[in-house]
N, C-alpha and C positions, 0 to 999 in steps of 0.2 A: 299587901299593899305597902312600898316603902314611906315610910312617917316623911311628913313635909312639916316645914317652920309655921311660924305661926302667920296666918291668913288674917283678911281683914275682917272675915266673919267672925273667928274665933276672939279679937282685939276687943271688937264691939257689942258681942255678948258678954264679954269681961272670961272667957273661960282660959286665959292664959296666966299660966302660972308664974307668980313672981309681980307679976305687972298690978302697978294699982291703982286706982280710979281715977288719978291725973293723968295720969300714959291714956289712959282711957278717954277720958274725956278729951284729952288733945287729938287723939286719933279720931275722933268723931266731928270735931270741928274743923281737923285738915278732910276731910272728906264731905263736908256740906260747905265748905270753902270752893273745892275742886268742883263739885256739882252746879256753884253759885257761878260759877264763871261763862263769858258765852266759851263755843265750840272752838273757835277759832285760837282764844286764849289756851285755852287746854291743851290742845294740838300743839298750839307752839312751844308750853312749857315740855310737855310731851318729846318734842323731836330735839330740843337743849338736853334734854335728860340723857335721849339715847347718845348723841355725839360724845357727851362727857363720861356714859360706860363705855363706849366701843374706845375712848383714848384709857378711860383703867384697865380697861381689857386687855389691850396692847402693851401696855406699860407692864404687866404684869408677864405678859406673855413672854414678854423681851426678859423678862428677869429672871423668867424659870432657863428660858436658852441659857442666858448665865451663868442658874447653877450647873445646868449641866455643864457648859464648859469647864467651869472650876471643878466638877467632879473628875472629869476624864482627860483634862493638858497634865500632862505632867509639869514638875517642877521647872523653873526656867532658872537657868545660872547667875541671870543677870536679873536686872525690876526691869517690870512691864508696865508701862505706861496704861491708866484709863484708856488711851486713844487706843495702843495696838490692841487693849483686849475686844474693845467694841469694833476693829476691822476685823478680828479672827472671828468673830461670830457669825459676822456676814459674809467671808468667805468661803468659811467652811460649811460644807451642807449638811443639812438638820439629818440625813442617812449615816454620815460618816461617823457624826455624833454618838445618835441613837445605839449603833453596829459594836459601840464598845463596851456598852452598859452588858452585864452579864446579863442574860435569861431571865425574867421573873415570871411568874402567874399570874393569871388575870386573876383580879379579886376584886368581885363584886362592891359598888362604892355607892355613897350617893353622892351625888353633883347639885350643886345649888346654882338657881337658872334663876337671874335678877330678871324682873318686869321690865315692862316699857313704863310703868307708870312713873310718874314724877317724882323722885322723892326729896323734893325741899331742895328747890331751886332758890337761888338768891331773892328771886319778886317773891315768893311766896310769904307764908306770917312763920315766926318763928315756931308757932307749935306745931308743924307740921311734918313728924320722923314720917321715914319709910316703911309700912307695913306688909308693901309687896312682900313675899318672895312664894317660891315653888321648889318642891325635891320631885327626882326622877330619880328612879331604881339604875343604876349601867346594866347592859346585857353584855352577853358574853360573844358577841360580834361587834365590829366596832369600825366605825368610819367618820371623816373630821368633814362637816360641812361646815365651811366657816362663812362668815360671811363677805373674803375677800375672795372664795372661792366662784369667780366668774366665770372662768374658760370651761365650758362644760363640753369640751372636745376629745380633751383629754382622758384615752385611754379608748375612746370610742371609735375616734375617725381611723380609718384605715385598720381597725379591728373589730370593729359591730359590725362597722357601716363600711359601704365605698371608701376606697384611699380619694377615688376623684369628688366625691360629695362635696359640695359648698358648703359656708357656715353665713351666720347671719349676727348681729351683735343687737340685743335687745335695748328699748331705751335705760334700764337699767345697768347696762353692763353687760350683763351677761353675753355671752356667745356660743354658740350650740350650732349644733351640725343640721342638715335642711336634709328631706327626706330621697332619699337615692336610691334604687334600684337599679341598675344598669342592664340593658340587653340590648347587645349586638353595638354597643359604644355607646346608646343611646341613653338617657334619665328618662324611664317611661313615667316617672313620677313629679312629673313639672309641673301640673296644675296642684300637688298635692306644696311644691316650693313656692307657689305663690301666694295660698292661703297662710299658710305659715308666715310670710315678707310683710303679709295684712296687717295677719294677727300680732308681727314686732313691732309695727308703725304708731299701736299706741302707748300712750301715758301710761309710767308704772302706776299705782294703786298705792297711797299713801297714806298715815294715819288722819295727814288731816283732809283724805275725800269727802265729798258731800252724799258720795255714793255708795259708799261702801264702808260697814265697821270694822275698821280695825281695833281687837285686843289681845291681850298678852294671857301666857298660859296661867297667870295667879286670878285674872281675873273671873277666870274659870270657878276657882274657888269662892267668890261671892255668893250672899245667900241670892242676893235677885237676877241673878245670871240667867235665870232661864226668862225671865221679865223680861230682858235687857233684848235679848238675843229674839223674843216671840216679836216686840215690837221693833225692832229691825225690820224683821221677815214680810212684817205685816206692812211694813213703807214699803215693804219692793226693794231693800237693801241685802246684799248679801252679806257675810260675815266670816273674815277670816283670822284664825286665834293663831298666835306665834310665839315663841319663845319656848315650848314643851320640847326643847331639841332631844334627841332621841341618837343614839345610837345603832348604824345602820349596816349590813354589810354592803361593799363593793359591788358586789356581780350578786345575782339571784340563783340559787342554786334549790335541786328539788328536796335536797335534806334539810337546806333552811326553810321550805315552804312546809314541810312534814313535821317537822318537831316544834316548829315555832306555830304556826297556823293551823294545823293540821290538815293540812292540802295533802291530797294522797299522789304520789307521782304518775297512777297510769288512771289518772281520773279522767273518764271520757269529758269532752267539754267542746265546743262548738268555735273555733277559731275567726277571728275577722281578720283578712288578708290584704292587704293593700294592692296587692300587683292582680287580684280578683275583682277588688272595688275599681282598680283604672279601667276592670273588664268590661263590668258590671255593676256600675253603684248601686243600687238595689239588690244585689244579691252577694256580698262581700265574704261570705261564709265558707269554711273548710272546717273536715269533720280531723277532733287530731286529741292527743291527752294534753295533759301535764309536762310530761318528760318533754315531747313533741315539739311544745311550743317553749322551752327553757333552753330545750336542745338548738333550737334556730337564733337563741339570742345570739350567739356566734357565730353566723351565719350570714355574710354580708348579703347574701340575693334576696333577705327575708323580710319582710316588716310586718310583724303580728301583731295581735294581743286578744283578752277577751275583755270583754263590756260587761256580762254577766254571771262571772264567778260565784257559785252557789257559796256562801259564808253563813250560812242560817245560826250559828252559834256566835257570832260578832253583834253589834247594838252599838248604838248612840254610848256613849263614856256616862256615866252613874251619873255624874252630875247633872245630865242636860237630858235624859231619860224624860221627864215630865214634859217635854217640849211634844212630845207621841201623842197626840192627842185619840189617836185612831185605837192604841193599843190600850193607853190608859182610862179613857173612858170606853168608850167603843165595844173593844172585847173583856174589860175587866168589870166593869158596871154596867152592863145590860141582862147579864146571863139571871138573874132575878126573875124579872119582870120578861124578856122572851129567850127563855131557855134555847139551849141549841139543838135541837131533834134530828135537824135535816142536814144532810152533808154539808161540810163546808168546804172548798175549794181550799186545798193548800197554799195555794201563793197565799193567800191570806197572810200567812204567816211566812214564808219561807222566801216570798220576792222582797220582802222589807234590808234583809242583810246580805251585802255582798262583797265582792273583790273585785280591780282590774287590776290586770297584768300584762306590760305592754315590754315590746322590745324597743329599742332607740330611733329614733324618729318616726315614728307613728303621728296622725294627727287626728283628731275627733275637730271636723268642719263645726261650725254653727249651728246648733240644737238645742230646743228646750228637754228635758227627762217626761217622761210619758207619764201617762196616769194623774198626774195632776199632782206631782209628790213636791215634798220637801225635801232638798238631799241634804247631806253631810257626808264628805269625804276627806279623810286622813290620809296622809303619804306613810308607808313602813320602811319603805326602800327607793333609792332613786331621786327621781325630782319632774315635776311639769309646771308647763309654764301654762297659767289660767286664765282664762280672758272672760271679762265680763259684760256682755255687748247691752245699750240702753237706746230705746229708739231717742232720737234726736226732739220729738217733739210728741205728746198724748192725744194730739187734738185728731178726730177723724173716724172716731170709732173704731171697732173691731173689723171694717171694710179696709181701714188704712192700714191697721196692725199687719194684718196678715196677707196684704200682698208687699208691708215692707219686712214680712219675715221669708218669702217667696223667692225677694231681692236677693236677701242675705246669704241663704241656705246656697244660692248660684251666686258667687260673690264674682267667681271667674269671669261671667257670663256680664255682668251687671254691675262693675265697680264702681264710676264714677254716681249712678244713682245710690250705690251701695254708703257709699261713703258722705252725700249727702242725708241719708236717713238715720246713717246707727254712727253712734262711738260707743268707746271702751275703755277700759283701764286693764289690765295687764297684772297679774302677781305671782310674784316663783312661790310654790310650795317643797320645803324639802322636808326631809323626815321630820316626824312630830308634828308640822304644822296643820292642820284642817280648816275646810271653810264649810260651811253651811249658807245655803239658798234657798231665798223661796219659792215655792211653783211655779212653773214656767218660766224661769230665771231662763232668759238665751244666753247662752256661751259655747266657747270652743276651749280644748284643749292641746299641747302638742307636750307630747314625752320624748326629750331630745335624749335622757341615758334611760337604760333599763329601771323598771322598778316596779312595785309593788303598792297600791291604794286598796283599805278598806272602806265601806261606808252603808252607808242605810239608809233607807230612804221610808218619809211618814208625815202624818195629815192632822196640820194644829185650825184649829177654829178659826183663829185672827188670821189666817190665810189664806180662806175658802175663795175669794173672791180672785186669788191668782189661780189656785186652783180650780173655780169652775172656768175662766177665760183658755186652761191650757189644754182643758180635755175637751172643750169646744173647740178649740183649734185642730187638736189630735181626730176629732170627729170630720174636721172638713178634708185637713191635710198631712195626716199621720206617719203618711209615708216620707213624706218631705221634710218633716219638719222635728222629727227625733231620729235618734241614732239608735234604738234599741226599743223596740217594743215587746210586748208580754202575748204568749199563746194564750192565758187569760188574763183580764181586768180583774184584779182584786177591787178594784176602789170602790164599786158601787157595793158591795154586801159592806165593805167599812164604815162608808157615809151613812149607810142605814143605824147600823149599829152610831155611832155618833148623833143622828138624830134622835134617836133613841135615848139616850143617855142626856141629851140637853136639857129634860125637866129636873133634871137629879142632882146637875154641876153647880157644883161650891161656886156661890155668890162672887166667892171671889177673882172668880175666872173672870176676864171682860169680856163683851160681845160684842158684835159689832156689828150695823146693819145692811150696808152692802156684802159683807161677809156671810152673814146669818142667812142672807136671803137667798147666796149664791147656796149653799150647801142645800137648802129648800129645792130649788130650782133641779140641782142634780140628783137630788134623788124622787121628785116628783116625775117631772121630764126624761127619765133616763135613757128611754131610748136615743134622745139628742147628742150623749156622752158616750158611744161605743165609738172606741177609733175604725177609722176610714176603714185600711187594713183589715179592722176584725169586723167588717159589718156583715160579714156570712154570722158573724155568734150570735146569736138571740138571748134576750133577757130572760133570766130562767126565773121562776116564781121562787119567792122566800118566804120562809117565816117569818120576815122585820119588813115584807114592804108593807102590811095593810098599817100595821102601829106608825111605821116610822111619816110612810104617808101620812096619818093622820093627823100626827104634831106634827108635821115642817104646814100643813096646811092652817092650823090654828096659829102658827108662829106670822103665818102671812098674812093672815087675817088681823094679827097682835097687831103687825107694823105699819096696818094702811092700806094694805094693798086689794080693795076689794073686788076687783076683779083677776082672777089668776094668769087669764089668757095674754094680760100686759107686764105681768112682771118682768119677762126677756126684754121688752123694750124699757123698761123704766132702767134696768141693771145696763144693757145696749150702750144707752146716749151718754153714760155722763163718762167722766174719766173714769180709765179702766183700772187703772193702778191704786182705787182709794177704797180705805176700807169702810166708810161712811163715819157715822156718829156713834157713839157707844149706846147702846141699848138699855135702858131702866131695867136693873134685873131684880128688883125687887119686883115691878109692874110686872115682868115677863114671868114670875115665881110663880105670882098670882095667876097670873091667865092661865098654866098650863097645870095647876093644883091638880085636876081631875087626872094625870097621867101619873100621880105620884099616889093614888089610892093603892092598898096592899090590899090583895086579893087573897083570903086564906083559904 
């Protein structure tokens, strides 16, 4: 792992060398200063902050052009004015430059990525330095996503894609090519350019939304980041981290997917095809490898990708690892108390990490992810543009949810209802960047160049109650309503195990009781939670349903609810989106004492 500066955890345990207990103590007081502030303050110190790097940045940037200049004009006979040497930098093009430098090696470096966070803007109090920062290792492929880099046409139009393809200009800036097939003169992929025109129509995603978190890659490095980021999840807020810029290559190639990922190039894999989906939206699928679909990236008649890239060796980044609540208690603290004797379904394990890999202009319509998961998805290569759809109002129950999810999914069919029921906000992820969602998060994607996303998907406690809302929905309308579903449901042997483990979990966890009750619910009721799709598979008997049943039943009992038969309606009427009130987990230790007796 390349060493990073020092973080604000290391600051505030005192473990940084040299520093001594007034640096200390000041860093703790700009940071319960920062916290004291409302939201809106923050944000705005926040986005002062970034204006005044992106002008050091520049400043800088301009200054290295410079040296190169001064490195490679030769001597001039006569003096040059400041003025001609600042026109010859901008005449002359940064190729002409670069073409004279002799040859060097690449040599691995590290790069220092300054935060978004503030550091000691004028309003703030004098004792407030900057503790952000973050190191990134360089790889040994290399591509400049800047941030003045808008035209994302460039290099694609009229060599992915159609020469005759349209572009669209996002509210951000951006501009990216709209998705083109052509046969016999025709764009058979018109309704796929409409969703895409939709999907531009909203507000970009900005640090200071009410809906979405934005933080920076140092933030990462806090110790309560997984706190931060649970209770996000659990408001129904997604969250996307920026600044870990990354070095990328250009084009996707099968030697860069083999040595760097270990993607083997004739890996059979199940292709989603676009000019099959205008066929057949229900059946969008072609059987093809690796090679197959890299080989079509140049290929203007093509628009591929897959959705479920076996990655089973990828995972959540070490730091946010604990956010798994399925793995971490689930399958790591239950094996005690109910051994595992009986087979256990591989997806268990193996549908948690994956990969997409898409060609240029591809579009994933409006979809929640299946199973009731929580995703996290990283860009390695490329770029998509993410949209994050939010019904316009909670009131109406799970009857209004899901026929204005019905709307959405046929947005072609349905616009103007469409558009009074749902907005969104809009954010480019380019390499490095990730966001994380919680269950049944609705969104659409669209991958205007080629690229490369890992991610993984898993089941935290403080989000059960998006979670049981999304595989109820998956139970009504599974086929409609995701883009990718599973030949089996891991989730139910998970939840069990999870139930399982809740008499065991450190105090310190919070629970929650619309939450608590919804995970109850799914694995009492399970039949209720097999998607639509899969409702030929029957519930198969386990070793953890009679235990796990047994607690989620004394938990419902703990919280009031004495009769079972009402809990769907108690969870039903009220809003869907809330995680209730935190749960006494001392009271709750107590009541379920008899599940923690050790049997020798």
């Amino acid at each position: 792992m390349a060493p990073r500066s020092t973080s604000l955890k290391d600051v505030v345990n005192g473990k940084t060398s040299g520093m001594n207990s007034n640096a200390q103590s000041a860093t703790v007081r700009r940071r319960k200063w920062l916290q004291s502030l409302p939201e809106e303050r923050r944000m705005e110190i926040r986005e002062k902050d970034r204006i005044r790097k992106r002008q050091e940045r520049a400043r800088k940037q301009v200054e290295r052009h410079a040296h190169l200049q001064d490195a490679t004009t030769p001597l001039q006979d006569g003096p040059t004015t400041d003025v001609e040497m600042f026109t010859d930098l901008h005449e002359e093009s940064d190729t002409n430059v670069i073409s004279t430098l002799p040859p060097q090696k690449f040599v691995s470096r590290l790069v220092r990525i300054d935060s978004e966070q503030s550091d000691g803007e004028s309003d703030g109090p004098p004792y407030a330095p900057d503790v952000y920062s973050h190191h990134i290792g360089s790889t040994d492929v290399q591509m400049d996503y800047t941030e003045n880099a808008k035209d994302l046409t460039t290099g694609v139009l009229g060599r992915k894609v159609p020469a005759q393809s349209g572009t669209v200009t996002w509210k951000d800036g951006r501009i990216t090519i709209l998705p083109t097939i052509m046969k016999k003169g025709v764009n058979i992929c018109e309704s796929d350019v409409e969703v895409v025109k939709f999907f531009s129509s909203f507000q970009e995603s900005t640090p200071s939304s009410k809906h979405v978190l934005h933080l920076s890659a140092a933030d990462v490095e806090r110790d309560d980041i997984v706190d931060t980021i649970e209770f996000s999840l659990r408001d129904n807020k997604p969250v996307v981290v920026r600044g870990n810029r990354k070095n990328a290559p250009t084009e996707v190639t099968t030697e860069w997917l083999d040595r760097k990922f270990g993607i083997s190039p004739d890996m059979p894999i199940c292709i989603h095809d676009a000019e099959a989906r205008v066929a057949d939206s229900s059946h969008p699928h072609k059987a093809g490898t690796i090679s197959s679909l890299v080989d079509g990236m140049n290929d203007p008649t093509k628009i591929q990708c897959i959705l479920d890239l076996p990655y089973v060796h990828g995972g959540l980044p070490e730091t946010l690892r604990n956010l798994d609540h399925g793995r971490r208690f689930g399958w790591s603290q239950t094996t005690q108390q109910c051994p595992i004797y009986e087979a256990v379904h591989p997806d268990n394990f193996t549908s948690h990490f994956w990969a997409l890999l898409h060609q240029a202009g591809y579009v994933c319509f409006a979809h929640h992810d299946a199973d009731g998961v929580a995703t996290y998805l990283r860009i390695e290569s490329g770029g998509k543009m993410w949209i994050f759809f939010r019904p316009k109002s909670q009131k109406g129950g799970r009857t209004a949810y899901a026929n204005a999810m019905m709307k959405l999914v046929d947005y072609t069919n349905n616009k103007e209802e469409v558009r009074e029921l749902w907005d969104a906000e809009v954010v480019y992820l380019g390499p490095g960047d990730f966001v994380i969602q919680p269950p049944g998060q609705v969104h659409g994607a669209y991958t205007p160049v080629e690229g490369l996303a890992t991610g993984a998907s898993f089941f935290n406690l403080a989000s059960m109650h998006h979670s049981e809302r999304a595989r109820y929905m998956d139970h009504k309308k599974a086929d409609f309503l995701t883009n990718q579903t599973h030949a089996y449901s891991y989730a139910l042997e998970t939840m069990r195990r999870i139930a399982i483990a809740v008499p065991h979990i450190s105090k310190k966890i919070p629970l929650y009781r619309r939450s608590l009750l919804s995970l109850c619910l799914m694995v009492i009721k399970s039949k209720d939670y097999v998607a639509a799709d899969a409702a030929q598979r029957k519930i198969q008997p386990s070793e953890t349903a009679s235990l796990a049943e047994e607690i989620c039943r004394s938990i419902v009992t703990f919280l009031g609810i004495k009769n079972f038969g009402s809990l769907s309606t108690t969870l039903f009427r009220d809003r869907q989106d809330l995680a209730g009130e935190p749960v006494d987990r001392d009271m709750l230790w107590m009541y379920l004492a008899r599940f923690r007796v050790i049997v020798k």
